[in-house]
C-alpha positions as CSV (number, residue, x, y, z in Angstrom):
1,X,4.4,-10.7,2.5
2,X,4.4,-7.9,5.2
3,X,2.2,-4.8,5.0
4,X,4.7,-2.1,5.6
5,X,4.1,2.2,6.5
6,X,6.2,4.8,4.9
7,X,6.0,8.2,4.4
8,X,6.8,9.7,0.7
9,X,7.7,12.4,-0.8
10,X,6.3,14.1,-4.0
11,X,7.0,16.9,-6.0
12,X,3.8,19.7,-5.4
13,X,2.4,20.5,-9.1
14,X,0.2,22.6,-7.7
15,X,-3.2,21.3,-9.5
16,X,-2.8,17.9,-8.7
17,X,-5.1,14.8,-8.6
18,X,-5.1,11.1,-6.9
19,X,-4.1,9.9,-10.4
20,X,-0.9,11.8,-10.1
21,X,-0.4,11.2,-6.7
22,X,-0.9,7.0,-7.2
23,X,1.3,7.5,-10.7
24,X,4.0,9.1,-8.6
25,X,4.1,6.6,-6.2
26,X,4.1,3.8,-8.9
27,X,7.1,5.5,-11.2
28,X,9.4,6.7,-8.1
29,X,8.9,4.0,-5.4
30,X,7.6,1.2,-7.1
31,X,5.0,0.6,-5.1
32,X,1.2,0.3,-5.5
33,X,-0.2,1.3,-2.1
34,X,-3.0,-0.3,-0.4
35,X,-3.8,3.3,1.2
36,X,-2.4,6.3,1.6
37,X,-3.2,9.8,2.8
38,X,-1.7,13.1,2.4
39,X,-0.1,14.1,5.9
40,X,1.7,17.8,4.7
41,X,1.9,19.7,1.5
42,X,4.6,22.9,1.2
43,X,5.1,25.1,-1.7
44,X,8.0,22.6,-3.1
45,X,6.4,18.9,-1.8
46,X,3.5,16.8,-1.1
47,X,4.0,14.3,1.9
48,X,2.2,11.2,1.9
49,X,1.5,8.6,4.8
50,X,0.8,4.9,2.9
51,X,0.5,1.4,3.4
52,X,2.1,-1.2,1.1
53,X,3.2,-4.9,0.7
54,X,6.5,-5.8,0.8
55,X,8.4,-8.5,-0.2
């Protein structure tokens, strides 16, 4: 396996909590991060920096 470093993007709800961050990455991109870190938020979007296994 490789440890691998994307940057993804979420819809902005506004109120929003690591659950729903880690649930978004789970649901859109199928994966289960090892870390991540939010790197830019706008009105529309939440970007975030993480680190995941690959296959």
């Amino acid at each position: 396996m490789q440890i691998k470093s994307k940057i993804f993007e979420i819809k902005n709800i506004g109120d929003f909590s690591v659950e729903y961050i880690e649930s978004q990455l789970k649901n859109l991109y199928m994966i289960i991060p090892l870390r991540w870190a939010i790197v830019d938020i706008n009105n529309d979007s939440i970007f975030i920096n993480t680190a995941f296994e690959s296959l």
